[in-house]
FITISE-35786 format. One record per atom (N, C-alpha, C): residue in one letter; x, y, z. Coordinates in steps of 0.001 Angstrom, whole numbers, plus 500000, padded with zeros to 6 digits. Layout:
% residues N
aXYZ...
END
This chain:
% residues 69
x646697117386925537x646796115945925406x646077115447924156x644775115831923906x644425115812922943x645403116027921368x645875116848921298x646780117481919717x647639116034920060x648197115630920959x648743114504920368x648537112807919850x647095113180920342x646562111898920040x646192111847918422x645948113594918251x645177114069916958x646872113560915717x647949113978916731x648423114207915755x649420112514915243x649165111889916694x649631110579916382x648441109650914857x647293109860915137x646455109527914445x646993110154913105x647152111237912924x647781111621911301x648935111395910715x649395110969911740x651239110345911324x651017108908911067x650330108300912061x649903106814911488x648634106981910250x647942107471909990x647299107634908619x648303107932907195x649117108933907750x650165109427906572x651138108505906302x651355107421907291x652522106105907064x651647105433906541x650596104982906760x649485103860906027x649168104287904705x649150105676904630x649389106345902579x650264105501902074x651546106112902499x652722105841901907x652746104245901374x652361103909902779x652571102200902504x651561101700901209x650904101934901502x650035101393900645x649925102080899009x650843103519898819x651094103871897912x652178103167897422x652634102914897582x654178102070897435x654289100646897295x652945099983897565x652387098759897377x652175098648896120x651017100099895749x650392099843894477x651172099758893145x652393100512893402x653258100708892480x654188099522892207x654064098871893374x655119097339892938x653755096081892241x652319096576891936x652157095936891599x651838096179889958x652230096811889491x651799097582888150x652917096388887450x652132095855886075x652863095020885278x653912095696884345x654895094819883925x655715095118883285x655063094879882024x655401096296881076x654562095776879284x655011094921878481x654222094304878267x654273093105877145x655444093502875863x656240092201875642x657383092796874640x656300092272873290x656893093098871993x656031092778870868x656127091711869933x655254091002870013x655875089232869338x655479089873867805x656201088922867249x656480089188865628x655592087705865125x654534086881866177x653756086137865451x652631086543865938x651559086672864869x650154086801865081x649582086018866450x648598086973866714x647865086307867979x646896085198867699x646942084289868448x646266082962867984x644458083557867889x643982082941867190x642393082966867257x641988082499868874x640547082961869031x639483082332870414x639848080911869806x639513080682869191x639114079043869063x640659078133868994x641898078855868353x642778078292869102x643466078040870259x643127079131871063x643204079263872596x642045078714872805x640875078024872633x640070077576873552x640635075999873139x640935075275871985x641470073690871600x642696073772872712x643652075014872518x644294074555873484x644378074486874976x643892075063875603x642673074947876817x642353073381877013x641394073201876075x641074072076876407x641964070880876317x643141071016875388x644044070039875295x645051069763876695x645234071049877374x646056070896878542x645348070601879179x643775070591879744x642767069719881229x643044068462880289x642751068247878941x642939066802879250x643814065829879471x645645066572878852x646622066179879390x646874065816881076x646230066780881701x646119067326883001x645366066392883800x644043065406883194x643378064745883833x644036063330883707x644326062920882405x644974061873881982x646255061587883137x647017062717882837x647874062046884156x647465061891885451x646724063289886119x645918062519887251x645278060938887469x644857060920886396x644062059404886750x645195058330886483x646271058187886151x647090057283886293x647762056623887363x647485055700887591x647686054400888670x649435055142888906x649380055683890170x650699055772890689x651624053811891526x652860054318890803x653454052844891272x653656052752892531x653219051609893633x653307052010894937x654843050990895487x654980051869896094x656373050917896781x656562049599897675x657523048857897225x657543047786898004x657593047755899417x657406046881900136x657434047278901355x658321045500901993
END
């Protein structure tokens, strides 16, 4: 009785491999295609950073129009 408990335990370990081997592999990125323009500087990726929160806040804080009632 035992060998089958032993051996249920290794069939469900050996499906939980698989699975989870087969996970890892759908998460691996696809490689980057090669752009033909230079990579921006830190400091242009950080202006633009900051230009989208402030686009980003600006519209947040705008008075939504409320409906008639």
């Amino acid at each position: 009785m035992r060998s089958f408990g032993l051996i249920g335990l290794v069939l469900a370990l050996l499906i939980v491999g698989w699975l989870a081997k087969r996970q890892m592999g759908a998460l691996v990125a696809p490689p980057m295609p090669a752009s033909s323009a230079p990579a921006a500087s830190v400091r242009d990726q950080s202006q633009q950073i900051q230009q989208q929160i402030k686009q980003s806040l600006d519209a947040a804080t705008q008075p939504r129009a409320m409906p008639d009632e």
